[in-house]
N, C-alpha and C positions, 0 to 999 in steps of 0.2 A: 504494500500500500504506500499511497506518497501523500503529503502535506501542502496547501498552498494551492492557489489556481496555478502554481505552476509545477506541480507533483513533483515536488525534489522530496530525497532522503531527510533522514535525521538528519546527517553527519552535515549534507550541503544546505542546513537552513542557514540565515545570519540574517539580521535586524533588515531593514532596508535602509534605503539613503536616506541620515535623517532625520533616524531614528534609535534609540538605546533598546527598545524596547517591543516587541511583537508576538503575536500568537497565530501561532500557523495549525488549522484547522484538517484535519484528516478529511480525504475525499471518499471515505467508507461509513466510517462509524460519526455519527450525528453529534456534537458536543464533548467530540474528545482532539483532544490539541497537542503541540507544544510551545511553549512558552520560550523564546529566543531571551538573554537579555547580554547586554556586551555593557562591562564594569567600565568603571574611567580610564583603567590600565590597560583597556584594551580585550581582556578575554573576554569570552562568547562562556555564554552557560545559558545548558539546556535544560529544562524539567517538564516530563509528560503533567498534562491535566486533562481536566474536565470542567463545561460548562452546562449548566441546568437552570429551569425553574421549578421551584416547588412552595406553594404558598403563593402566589406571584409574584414571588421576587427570583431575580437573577443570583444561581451562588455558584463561588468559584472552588475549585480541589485541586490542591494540589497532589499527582501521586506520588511523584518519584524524581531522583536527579537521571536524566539521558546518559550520564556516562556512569550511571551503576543496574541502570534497568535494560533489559533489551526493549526493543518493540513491542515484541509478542508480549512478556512480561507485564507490560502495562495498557498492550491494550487488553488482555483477559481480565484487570483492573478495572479498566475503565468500562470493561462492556458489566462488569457484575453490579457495577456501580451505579451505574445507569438505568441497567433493569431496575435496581429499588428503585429508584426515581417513578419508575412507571407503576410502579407500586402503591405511592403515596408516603414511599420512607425516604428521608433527607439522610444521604450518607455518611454525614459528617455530623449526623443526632449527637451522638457521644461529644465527638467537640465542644461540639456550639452550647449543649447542656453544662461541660466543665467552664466556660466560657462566662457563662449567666453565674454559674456557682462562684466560680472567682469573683465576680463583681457584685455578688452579696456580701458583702463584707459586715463585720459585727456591728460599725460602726449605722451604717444605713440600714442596714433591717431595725435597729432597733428605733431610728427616726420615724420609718414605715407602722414601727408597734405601736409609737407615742402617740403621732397621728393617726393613726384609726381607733385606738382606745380612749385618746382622751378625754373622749366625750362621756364615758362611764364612772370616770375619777373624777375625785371631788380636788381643791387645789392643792391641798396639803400633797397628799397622793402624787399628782402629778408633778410636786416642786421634789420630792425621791425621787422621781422614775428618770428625773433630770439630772439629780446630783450623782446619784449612783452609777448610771448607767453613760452618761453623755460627759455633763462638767468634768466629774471629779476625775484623779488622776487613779481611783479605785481598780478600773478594770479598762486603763487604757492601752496595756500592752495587749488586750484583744481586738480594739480599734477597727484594724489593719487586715484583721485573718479572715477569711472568708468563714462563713458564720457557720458553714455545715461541716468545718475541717475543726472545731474545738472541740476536745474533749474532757474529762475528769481531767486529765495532767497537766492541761493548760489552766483550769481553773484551782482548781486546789492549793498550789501556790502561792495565787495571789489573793484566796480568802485568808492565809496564816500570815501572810502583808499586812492586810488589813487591821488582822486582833496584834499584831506587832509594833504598826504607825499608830493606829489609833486607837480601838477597844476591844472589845468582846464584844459588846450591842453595834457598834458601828459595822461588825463584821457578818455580822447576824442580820441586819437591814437591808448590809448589800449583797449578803448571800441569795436572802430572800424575794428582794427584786429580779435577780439575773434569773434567777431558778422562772420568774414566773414570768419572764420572757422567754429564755428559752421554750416554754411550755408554750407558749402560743407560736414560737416560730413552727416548731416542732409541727403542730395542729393548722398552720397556713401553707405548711408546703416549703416556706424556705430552711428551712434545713432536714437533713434526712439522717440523724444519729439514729438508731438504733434506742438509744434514752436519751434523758435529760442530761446533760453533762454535768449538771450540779447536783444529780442526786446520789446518794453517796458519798459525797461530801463531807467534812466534818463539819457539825453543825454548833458555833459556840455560843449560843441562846443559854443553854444549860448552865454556861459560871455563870448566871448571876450577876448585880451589878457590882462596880466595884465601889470598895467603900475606906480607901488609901488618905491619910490626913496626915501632912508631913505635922510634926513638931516644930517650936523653936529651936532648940538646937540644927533639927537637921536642917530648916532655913537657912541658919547662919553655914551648915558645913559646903549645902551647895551653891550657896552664894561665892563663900570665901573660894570653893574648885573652881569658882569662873574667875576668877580674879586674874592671870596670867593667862586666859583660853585665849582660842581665836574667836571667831563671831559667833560661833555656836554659843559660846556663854554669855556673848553680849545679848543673845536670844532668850536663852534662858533666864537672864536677868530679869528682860520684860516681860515677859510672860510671868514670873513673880510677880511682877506687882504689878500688871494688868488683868490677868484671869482671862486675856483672851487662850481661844486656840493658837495652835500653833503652827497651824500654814496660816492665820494672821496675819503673826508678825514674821514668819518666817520671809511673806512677800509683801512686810512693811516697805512703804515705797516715801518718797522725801515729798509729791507731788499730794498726797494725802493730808498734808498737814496744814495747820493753818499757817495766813503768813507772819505772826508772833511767835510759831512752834507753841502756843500752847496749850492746843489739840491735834489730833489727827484722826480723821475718819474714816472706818475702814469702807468701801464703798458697796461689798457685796459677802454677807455672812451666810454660816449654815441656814437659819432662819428666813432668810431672803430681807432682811432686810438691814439699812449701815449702822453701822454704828462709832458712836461718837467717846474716842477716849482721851480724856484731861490729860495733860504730860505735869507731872509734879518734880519738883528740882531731884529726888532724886529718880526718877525716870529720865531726867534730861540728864543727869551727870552719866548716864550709862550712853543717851543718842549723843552726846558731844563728843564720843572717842570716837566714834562712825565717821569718817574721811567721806565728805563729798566731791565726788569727780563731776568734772562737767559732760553731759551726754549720758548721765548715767540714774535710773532713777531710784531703781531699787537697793534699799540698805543694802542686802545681804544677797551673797550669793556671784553668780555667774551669768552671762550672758541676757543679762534680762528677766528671768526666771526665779528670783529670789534663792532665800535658803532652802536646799531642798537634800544636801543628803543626811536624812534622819534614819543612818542605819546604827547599829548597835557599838560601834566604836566610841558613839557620845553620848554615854549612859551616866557619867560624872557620877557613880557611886563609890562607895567609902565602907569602912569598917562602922560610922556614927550616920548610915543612911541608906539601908538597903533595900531593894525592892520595891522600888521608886520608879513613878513614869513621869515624862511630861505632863499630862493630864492631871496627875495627881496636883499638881500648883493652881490649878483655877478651881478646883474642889476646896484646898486649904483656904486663896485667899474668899470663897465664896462663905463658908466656915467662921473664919476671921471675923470677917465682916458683921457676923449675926454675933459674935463677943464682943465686939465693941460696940454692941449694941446700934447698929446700924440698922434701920426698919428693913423687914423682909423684902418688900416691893421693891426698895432703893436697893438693894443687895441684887437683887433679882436684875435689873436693868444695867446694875454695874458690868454683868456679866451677858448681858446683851441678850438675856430670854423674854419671851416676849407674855406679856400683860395676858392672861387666861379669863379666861369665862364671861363674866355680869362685867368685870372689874376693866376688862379692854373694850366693850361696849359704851363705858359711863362713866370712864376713868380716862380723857385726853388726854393731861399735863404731862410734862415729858422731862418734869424736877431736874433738869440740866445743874442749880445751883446744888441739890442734894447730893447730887450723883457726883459731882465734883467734891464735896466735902468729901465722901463719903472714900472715896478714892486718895486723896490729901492724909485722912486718917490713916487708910493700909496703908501708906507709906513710909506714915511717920511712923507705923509698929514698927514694919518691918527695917527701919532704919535702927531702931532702937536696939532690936534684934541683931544686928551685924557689925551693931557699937560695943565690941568686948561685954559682948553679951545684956549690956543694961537694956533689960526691954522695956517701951513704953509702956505703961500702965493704963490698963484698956479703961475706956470709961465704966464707970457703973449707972449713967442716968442719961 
């Protein structure tokens, strides 16, 4: 058989004048070719195909390279290939399905979940389904993977991350969202495990919460460990004596603050909404060591991205303070606060939780001057506390 209205061989095809690039069509079998293509450097390279419609759209196949197929080779290829065609089967199903599957990625199906569900969920609900699954940095090395290639071993790692960086309930909320996504992709058709890749799982609901309250002394011990640190302690400092979390201040930024420095507001919390924290002289003797670069906005950290390696090398414990987390500082100064007799609400807002029930209905006020006392006072304990021990003496009225 020969190719071209001018029935030449395989061997004597090549582009025309003009051209890099051509498909020379066999004078026998209906939609089967070869594909000429001549590189910049000059060589010609040849690959048998095939053209079709199925669906009404035009699709192309490629078989084989001409200088590893014979003719024969590819046309008994091409003619099997083809019959499907006339079939009603697309030869290249298997592809074109891995094709779609790669482009399901974790990241977009579960936009796909948001949007079609979240007309079922009430806001709370859907402000999870956002932090867990999309914002947060909880399960973003899934991202990227196509949604129906994860399994148990890509998750289970990153739920003992989770009770690691942040809790045991933090890891349990985010265990419990992804499981019930997964369950509906599973039940839409975009992914095809076999199960749920979070079931089986360790499930750490079970500890319980935790109920960790440093003492003075250990105050003063993990204050005085940051004292020579690098920024990890200058981090730890502030989270002492602000009670925020700690990707906070981790991606405290200089552009947040006011322009006397003496607030800064964080613009977007777990809670959804900002919040506003006082800087007291000794919150500012900790941001005065922080070197500002020009072009640079975030305190801490690298390339923009704030502080962020919170792995187990800076655990700052001691023989006088053991078994201690980050977390545990916004529990003590939360603690603190209600011994120094600081009203519940104000304690409550110190720490950026938000107004419950009848009381956020009919309770506007937003006691900015209390909250600033109130925050001025943990200060001045915890100064007292790191002054060779003499602690303030908390009020009694």
């Amino acid at each position: 058989m020969a190719f071209g209205k001018d029935r030449q061989t395989v061997s004597a095809l090549a582009p025309p004048a003009g051209k890099t690039s051509f498909v020379f069509f066999d004078d026998a079998l209906k939609g089967f070719g070869v594909r000429v293509l001549q590189s910049a450097g000059g060589q010609i390279l040849k690959r048998y195909c095939i053209v079709y419609r199925i669906n009404g759209k035009q699709r192309w196949l490629m078989i084989g390279d001409a200088a590893k197929l014979t003719e024969a080779q590819a046309r008994k290829s091409a003619k099997e290939k083809l019959a499907s065609v006339l079939l009603g089967v697309d030869p290249q199903g298997g592809r074109q399905a891995a094709r779609e599957s790669a482009s399901e990625t974790f990241k977009t199906t579960v936009q796909k979940y948001i949007e079609t569900e979240k007309g079922t969920w009430g806001a709370a609900t859907l402000g999870h389904k956002n932090l867990y699954l999309v914002r947060g940095d909880y399960f973003k090395r899934l991202h990227s993977m196509p949604v129906g290639s994860i399994t148990r071993k890509d998750v289970a790692p990153l739920i003992r991350a989770i009770r690691t960086n942040h809790s045991d309930t933090t890891a349990a909320h985010a265990r419990r969202h992804l499981s019930a996504f997964f369950s509906w992709a599973l039940s839409e058709g975009f992914a095809d495990q076999d199960v749920n890749p979070v079931i089986d799982t360790k499930n750490p609901e079970g500890n319980g919460p935790r109920q960790r309250k440093l003492e003075p002394h250990e105050l003063k011990a993990i204050w005085n460990a940051c004292e020579d640190a690098d920024e990890y302690g200058k981090v730890v400092r502030l989270l002492m004596l602000t009670g925020c979390r700690k990707q906070e201040i981790g991606k405290l930024r200089w552009s947040w603050f006011a322009p006397d420095r003496t607030s800064f507001m964080i613009p977007t919390t777990k809670n959804g909404s900002p919040h506003k924290v006082p800087v007291t002289p000794l919150m500012r003797s900790v941001i005065d060591t922080i070197p500002e670069m020009v072009g640079r906005d975030p305190l801490f950290g690298i390339r923009g991205e704030g502080f962020t390696q919170w792995d187990s090398k800076y655990n700052l414990l001691n023989d006088g303070c053991e078994h201690w987390q980050l977390r545990d500082l916004r529990r003590t100064m939360r603690s603190g606060l209600g011994k120094l007799k600081v009203q519940p609400h104000i304690s409550e807002l110190c720490i950026n939780h938000k107004k419950q029930g009848l009381i956020a209905v009919y309770d506007v006020e937003r006691y900015e001057d209390e909250i600033a006392d109130a925050f001025a006072q943990w200060s001045t304990h915890v100064a007292g506390i790191i002054s060779d021990g003499k602690v303030v003496p908390l009020r009694t009225a």
